[in-house]
DSSP file (Angstrom, degrees, kcal/mol; ACC not computed):
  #  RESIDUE AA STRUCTURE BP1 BP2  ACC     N-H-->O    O-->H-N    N-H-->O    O-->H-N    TCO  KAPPA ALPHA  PHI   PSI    X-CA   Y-CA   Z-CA
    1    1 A X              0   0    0      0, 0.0     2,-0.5     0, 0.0   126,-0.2   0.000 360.0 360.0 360.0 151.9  130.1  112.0  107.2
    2    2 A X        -     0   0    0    124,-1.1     2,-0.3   123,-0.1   125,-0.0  -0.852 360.0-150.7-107.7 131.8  129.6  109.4  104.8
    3    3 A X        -     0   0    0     -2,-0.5     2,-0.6    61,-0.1    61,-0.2  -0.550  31.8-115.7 -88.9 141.3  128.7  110.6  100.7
    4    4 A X        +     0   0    0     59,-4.0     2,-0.3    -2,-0.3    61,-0.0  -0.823  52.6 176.5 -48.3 125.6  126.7  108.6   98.4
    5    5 A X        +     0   0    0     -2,-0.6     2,-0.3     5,-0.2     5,-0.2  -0.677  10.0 161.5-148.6 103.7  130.3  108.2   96.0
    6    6 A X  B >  S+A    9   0A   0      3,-0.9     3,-2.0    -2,-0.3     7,-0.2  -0.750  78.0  16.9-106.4 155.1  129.5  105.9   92.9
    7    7 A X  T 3  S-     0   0    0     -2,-0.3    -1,-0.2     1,-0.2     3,-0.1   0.623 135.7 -76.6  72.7 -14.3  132.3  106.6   90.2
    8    8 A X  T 3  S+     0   0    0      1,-0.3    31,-0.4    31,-0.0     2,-0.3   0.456 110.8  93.4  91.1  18.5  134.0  108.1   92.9
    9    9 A X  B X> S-A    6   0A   0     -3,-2.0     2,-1.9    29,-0.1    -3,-0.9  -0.956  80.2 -92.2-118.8 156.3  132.2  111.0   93.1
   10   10 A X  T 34 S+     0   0    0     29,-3.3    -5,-0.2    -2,-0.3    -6,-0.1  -0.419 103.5  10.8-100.4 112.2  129.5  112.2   94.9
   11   11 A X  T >4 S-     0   0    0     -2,-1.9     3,-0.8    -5,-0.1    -1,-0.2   0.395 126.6 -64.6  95.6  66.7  126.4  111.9   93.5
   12   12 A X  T <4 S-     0   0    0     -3,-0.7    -2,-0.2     1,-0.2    -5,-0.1   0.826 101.3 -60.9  39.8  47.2  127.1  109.7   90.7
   13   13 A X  T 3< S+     0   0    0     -4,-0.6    14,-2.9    -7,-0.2    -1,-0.2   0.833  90.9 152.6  50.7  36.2  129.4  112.9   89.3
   14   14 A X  E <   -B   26   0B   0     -3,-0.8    27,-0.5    12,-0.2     2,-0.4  -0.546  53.7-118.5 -74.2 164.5  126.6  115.5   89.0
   15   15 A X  E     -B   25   0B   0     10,-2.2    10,-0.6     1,-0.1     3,-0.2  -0.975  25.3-150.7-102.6 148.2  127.4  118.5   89.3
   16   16 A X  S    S+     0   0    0     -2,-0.4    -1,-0.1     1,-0.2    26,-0.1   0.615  86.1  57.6 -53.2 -37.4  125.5  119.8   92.3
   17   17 A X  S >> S+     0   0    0      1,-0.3     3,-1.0     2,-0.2     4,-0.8   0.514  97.6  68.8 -89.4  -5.8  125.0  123.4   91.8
   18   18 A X  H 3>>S+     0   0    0      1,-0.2     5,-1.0    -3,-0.2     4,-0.8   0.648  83.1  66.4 -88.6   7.2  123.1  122.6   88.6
   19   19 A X  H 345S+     0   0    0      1,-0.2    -1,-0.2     2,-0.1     5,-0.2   0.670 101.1  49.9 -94.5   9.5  120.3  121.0   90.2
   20   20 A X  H <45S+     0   0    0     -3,-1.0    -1,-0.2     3,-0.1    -2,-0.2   0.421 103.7  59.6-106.6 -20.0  119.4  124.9   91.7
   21   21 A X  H  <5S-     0   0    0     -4,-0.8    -2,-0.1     2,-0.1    -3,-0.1   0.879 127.9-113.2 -52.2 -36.4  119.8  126.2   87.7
   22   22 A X  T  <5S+     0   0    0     -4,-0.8     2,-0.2     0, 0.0    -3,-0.1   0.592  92.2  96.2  74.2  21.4  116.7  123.4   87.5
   23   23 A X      < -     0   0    0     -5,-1.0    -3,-0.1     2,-0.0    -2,-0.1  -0.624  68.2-149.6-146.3 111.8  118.8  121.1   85.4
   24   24 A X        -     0   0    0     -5,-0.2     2,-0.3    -2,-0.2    -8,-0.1  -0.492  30.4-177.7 -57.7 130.5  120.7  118.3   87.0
   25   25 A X  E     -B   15   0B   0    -10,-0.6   -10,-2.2    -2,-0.0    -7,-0.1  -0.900  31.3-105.7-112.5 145.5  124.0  118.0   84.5
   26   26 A X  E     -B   14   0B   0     -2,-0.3   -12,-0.2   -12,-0.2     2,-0.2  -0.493  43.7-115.7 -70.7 145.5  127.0  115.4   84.7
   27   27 A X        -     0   0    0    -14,-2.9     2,-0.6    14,-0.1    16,-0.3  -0.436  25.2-118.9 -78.9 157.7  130.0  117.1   86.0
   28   28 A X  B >   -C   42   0C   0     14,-3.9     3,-2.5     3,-0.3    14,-0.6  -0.891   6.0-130.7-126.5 132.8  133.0  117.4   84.0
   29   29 A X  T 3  S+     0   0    0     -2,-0.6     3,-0.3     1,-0.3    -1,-0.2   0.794 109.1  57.5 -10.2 -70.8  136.7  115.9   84.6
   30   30 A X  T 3  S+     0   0    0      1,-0.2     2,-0.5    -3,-0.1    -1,-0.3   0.702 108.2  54.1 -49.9 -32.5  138.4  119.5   84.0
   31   31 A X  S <  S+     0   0    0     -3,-2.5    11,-0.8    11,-0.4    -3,-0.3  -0.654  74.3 130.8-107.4  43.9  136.2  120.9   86.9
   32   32 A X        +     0   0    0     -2,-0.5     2,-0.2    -3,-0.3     9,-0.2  -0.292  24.1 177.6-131.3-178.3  136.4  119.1   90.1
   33   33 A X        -     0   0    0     -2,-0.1     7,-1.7     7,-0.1     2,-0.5  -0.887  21.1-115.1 178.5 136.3  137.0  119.8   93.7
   34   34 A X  E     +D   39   0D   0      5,-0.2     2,-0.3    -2,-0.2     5,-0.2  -0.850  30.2 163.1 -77.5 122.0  137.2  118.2   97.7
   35   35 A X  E >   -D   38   0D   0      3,-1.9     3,-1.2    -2,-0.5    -2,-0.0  -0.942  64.3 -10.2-137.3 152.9  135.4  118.8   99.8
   36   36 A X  T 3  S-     0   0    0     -2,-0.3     3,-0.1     1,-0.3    -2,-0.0   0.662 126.0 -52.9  72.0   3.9  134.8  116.9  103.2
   37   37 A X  T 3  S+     0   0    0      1,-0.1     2,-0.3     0, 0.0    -1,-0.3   0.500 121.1 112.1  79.9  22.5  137.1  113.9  102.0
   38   38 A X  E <   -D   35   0D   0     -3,-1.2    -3,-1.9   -28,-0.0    -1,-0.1  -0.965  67.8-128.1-139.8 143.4  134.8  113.7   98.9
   39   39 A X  E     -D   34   0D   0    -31,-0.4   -29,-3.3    -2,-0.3     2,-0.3  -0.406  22.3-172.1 -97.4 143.2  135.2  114.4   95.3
   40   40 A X        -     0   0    0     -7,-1.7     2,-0.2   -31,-0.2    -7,-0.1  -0.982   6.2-156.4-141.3 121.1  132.7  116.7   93.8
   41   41 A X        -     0   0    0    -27,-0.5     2,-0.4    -2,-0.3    -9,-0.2  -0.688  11.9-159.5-108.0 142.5  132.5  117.3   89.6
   42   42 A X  B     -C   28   0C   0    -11,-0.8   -14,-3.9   -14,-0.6   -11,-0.4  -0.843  26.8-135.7-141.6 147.9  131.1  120.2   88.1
   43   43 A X  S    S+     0   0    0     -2,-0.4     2,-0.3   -16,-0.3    -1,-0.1   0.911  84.1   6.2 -85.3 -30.1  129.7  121.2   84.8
   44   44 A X  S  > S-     0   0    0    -13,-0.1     4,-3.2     1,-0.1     3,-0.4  -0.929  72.6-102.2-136.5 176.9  131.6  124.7   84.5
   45   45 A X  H  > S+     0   0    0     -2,-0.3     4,-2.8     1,-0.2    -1,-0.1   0.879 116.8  55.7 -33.6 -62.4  134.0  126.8   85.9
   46   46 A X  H  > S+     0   0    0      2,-0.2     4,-1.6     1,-0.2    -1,-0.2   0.532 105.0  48.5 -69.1 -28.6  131.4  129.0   87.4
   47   47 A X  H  > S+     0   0    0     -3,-0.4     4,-1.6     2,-0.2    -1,-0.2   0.784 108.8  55.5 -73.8 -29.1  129.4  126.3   89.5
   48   48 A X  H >X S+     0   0    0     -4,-3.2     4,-2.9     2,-0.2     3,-1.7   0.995 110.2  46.8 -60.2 -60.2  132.6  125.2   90.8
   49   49 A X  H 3X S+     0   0    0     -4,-2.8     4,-1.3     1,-0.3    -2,-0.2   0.832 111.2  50.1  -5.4 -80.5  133.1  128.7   91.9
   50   50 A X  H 3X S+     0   0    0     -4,-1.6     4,-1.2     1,-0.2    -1,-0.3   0.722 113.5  44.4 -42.8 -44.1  129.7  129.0   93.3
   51   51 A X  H << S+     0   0    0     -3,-1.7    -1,-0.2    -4,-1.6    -2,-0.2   0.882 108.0  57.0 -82.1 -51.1  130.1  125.7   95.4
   52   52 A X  H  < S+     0   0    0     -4,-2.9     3,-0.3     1,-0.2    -1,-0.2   0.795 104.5  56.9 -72.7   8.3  133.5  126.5   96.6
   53   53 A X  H  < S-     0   0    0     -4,-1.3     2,-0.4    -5,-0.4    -2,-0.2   0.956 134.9  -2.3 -76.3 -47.1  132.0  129.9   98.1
   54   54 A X  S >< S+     0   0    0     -4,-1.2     3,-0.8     1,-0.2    -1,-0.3  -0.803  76.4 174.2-153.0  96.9  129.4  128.3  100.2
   55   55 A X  G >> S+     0   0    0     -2,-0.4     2,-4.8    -3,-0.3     3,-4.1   0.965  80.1  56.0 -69.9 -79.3  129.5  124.2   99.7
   56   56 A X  G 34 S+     0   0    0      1,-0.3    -1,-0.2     2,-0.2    -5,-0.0   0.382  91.7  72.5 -70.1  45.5  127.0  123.2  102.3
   57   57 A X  G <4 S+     0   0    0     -2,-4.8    -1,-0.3    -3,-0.8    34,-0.2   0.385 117.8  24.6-109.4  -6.3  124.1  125.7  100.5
   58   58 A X  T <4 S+     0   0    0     -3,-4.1     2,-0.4    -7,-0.1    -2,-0.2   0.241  90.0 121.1-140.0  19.7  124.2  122.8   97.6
   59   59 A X  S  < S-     0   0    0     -4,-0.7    32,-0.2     1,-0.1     4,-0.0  -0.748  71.0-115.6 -83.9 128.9  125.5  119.4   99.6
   60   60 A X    >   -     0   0    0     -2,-0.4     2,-0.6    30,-0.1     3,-0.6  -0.170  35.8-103.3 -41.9 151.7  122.6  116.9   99.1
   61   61 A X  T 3  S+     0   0    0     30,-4.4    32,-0.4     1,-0.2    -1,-0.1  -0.872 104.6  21.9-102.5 150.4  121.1  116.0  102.3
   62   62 A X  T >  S-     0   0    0     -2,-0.6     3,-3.2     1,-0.1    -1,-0.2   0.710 133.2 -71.5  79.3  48.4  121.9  112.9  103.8
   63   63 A X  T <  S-     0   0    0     -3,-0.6   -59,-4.0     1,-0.3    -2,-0.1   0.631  91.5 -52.9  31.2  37.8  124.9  112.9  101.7
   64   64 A X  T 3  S+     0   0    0      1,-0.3    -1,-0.3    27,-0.2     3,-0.1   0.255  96.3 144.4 101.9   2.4  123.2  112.3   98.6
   65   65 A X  S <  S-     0   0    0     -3,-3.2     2,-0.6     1,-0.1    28,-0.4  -0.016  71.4 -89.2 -43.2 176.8  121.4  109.2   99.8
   66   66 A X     >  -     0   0    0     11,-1.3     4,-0.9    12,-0.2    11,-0.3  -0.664  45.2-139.6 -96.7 134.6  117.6  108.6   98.4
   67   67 A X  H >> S+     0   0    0     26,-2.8     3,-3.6    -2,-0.6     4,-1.7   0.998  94.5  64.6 -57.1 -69.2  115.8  110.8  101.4
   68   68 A X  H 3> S+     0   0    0      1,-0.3     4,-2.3    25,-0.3     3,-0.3   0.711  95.7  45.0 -26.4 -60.5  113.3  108.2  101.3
   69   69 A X  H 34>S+     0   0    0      1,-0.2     6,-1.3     2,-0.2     5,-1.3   0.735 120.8  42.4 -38.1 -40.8  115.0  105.4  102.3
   70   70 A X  H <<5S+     0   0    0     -3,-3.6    -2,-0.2    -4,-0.9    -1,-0.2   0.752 115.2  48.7 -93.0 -17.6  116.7  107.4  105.1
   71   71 A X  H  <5S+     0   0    0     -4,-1.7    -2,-0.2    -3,-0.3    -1,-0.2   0.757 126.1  27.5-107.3 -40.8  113.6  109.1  106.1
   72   72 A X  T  <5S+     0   0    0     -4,-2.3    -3,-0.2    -5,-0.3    -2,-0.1   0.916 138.6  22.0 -96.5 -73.8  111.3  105.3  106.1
   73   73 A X  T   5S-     0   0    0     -4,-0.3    -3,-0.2    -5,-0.2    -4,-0.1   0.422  84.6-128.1 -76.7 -19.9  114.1  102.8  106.9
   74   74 A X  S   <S+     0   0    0     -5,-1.3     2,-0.3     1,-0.2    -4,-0.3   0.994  79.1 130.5  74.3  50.1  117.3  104.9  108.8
   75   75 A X        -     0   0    0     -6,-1.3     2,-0.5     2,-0.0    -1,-0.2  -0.801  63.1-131.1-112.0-175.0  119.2  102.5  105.3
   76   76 A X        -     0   0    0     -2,-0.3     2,-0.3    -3,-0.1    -9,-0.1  -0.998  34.1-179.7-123.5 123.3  121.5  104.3  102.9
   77   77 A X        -     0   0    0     -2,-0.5   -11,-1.3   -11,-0.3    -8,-0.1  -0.985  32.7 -99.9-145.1 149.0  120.3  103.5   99.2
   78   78 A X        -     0   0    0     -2,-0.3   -12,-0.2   -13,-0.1    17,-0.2  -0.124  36.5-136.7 -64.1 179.5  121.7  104.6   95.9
   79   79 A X        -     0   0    0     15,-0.2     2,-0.3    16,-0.1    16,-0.2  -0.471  13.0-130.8-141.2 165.9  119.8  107.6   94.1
   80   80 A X    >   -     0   0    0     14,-1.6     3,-2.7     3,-0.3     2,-1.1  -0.971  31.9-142.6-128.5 107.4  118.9  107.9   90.3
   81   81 A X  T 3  S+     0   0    0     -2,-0.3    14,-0.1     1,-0.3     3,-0.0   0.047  95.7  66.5 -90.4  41.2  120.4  111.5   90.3
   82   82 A X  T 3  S+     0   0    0     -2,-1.1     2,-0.5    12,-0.2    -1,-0.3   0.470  84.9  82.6 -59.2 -40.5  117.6  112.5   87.9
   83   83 A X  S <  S+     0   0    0     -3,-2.7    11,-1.3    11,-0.3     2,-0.4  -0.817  72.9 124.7 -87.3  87.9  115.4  112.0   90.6
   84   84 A X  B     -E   93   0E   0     -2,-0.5     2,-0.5     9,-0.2     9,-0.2  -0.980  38.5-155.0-171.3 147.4  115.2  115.1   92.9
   85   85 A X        -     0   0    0      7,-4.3     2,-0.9    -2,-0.4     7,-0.3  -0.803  13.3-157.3-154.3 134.4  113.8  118.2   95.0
   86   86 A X        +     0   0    0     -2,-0.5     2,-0.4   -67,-0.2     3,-0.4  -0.473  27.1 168.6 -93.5 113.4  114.8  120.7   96.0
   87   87 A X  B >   +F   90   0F   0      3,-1.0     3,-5.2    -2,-0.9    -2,-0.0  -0.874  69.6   1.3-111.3 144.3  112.5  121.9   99.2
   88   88 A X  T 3  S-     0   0    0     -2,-0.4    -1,-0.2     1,-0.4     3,-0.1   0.843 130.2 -56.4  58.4  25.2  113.3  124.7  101.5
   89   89 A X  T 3  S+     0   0    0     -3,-0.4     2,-0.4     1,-0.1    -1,-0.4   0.691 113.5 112.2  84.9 -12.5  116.5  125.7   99.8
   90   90 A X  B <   -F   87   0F   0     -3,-5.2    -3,-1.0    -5,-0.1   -29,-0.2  -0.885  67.9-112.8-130.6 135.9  118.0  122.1  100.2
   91   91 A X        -     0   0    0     -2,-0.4   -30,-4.4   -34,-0.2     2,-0.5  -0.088  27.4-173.7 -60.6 128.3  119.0  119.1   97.9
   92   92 A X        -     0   0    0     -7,-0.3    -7,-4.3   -32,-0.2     2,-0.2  -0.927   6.0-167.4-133.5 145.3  117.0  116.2   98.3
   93   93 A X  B     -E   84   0E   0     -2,-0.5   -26,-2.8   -32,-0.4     2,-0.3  -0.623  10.5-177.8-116.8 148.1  118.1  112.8   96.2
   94   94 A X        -     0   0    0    -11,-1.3   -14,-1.6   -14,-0.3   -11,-0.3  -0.957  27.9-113.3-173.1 177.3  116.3  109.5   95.5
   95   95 A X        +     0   0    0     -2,-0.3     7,-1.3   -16,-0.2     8,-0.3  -0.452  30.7 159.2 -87.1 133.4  115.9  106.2   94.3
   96   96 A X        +     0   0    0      5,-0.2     2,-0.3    -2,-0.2     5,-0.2  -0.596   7.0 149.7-172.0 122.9  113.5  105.0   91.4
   97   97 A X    >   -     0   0    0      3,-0.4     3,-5.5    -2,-0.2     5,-0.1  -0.785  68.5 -19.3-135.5 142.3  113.8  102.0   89.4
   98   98 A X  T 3  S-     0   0    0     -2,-0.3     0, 0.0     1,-0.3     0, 0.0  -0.229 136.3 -19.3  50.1-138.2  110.7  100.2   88.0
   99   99 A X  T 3  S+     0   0    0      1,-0.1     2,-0.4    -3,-0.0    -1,-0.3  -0.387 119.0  97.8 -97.9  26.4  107.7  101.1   89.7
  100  100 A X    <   +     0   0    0     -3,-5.5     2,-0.6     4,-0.0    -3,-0.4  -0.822  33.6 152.1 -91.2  75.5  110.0  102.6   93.1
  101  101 A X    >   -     0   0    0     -2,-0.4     3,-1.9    -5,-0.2    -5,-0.2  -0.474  21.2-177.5-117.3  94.4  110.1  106.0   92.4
  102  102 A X  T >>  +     0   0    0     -7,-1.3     3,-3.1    -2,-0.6     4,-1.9   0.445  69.8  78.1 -60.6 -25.8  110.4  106.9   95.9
  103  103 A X  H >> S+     0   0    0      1,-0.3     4,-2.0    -8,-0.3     3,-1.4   0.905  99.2  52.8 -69.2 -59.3  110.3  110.8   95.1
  104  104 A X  H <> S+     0   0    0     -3,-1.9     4,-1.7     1,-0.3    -1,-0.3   0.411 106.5  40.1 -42.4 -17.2  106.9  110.0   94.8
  105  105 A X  H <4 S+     0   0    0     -3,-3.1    -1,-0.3     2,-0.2     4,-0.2   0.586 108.1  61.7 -87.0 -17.0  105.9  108.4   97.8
  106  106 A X  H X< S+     0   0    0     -4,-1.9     3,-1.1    -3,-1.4     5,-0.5   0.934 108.1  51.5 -54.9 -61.9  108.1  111.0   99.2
  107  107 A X  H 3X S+     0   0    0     -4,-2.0     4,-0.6     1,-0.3    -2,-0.2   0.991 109.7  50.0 -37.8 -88.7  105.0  113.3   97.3
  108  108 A X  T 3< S+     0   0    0     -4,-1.7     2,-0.4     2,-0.1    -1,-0.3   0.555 100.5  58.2 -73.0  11.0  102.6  111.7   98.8
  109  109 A X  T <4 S-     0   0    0     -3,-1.1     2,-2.5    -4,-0.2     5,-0.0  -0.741 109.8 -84.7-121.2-179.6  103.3  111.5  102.7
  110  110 A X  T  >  -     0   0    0     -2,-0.4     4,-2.4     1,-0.1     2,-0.5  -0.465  43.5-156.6-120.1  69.0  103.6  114.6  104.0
  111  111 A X  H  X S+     0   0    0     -2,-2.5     4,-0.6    -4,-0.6    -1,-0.1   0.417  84.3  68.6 -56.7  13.4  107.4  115.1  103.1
  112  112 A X  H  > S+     0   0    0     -2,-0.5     4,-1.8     2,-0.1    -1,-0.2   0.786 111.1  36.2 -52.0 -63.6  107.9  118.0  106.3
  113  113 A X  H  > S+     0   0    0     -3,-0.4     4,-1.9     1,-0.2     5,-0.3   0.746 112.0  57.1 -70.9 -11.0  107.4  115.1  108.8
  114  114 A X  H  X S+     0   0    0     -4,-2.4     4,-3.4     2,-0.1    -1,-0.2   0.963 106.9  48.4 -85.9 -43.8  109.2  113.1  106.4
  115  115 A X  H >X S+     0   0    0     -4,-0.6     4,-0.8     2,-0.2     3,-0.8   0.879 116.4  45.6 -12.0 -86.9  112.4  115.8  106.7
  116  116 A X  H 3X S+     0   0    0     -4,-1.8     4,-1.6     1,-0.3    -1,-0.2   0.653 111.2  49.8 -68.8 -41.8  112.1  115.6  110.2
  117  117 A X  H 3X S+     0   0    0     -4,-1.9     4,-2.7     1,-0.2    -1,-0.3   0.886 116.9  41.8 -40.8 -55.7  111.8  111.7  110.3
  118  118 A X  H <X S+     0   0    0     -4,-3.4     4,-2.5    -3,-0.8    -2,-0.2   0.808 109.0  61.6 -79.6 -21.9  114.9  111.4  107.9
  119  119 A X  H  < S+     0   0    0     -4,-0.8    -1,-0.2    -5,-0.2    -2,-0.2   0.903 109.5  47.8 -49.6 -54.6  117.0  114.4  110.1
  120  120 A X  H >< S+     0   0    0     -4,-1.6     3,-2.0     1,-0.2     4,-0.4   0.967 111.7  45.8 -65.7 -69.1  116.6  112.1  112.9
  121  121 A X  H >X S+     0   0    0     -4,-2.7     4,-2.5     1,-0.3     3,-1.1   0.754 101.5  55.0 -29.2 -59.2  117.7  109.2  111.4
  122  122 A X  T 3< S+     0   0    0     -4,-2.5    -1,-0.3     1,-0.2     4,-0.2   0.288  98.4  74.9 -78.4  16.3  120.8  110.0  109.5
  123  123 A X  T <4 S+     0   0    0     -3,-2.0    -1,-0.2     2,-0.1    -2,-0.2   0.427 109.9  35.8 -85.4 -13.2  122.1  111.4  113.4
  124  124 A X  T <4 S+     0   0    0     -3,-1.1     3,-0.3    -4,-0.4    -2,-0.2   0.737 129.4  27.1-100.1 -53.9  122.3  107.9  113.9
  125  125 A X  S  < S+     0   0    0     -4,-2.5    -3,-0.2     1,-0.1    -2,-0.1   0.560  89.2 104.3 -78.5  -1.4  123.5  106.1  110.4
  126  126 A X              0   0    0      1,-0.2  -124,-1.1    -4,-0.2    -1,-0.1   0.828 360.0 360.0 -69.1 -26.3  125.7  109.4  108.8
  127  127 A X              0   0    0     -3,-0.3    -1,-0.2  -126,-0.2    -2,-0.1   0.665 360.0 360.0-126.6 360.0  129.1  107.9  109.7
């Protein structure tokens, strides 16, 4: 599968498991980890922990592309990893620059069908 990995981690180095705490945090050097052929940075000990027990309960979906994008267009487009929600237990990433801040249009179309829409899609673009 292919990760969003700018900085050469994925999801511009957040660490993942803070965005279920309810604050996305930068990941830290000392704290890192593979998984999947991709490098993943953590803010403590204890999230790394957490992630290596059960990884795909906090892997973005669509490998940390903005959901929107994948969900309206089948593209892959970077995320502002500020920019997030977590629905149904799973991480969901997106883009917003300027007046795009897709997480909101996301908001305002019926973002189930938009899930289902974007499921579909990245079975076709994911590798």
């Amino acid at each position: 599968m292919d990760y969003n990995t700018k900085k050469g981690y994925a999801v511009d180095g957040y660490d993942v498991v803070s965005y279920f705490n309810g604050t996305p945090l930068e990941g830290k050097k000392g704290f890192t980890t593979t998984y999947d052929g991709t490098k993943f940075k953590f803010y403590n000990q204890e999230n790394l922990e957490k992630f290596k027990e059960s990884p795909s309960s906090y892997i973005p979906k669509y490998g940390g592309y903005c959901a929107y994008a994948v969900a309206v267009n089948g593209k892959k487009v970077k995320v502002d990893p500020q920019t997030y929600e977590i629905r149904d237990g799973k991480l969901y990433l997106f883009y917003n620059k300027g007046k795009n801040n897709t997480l909101q249009f996301w908001l305002n179309s019926s973002p189930n069908d938009m899930v289902s829409q974007a499921d579909k899609n990245w079975e076709k673009i994911k590798n």
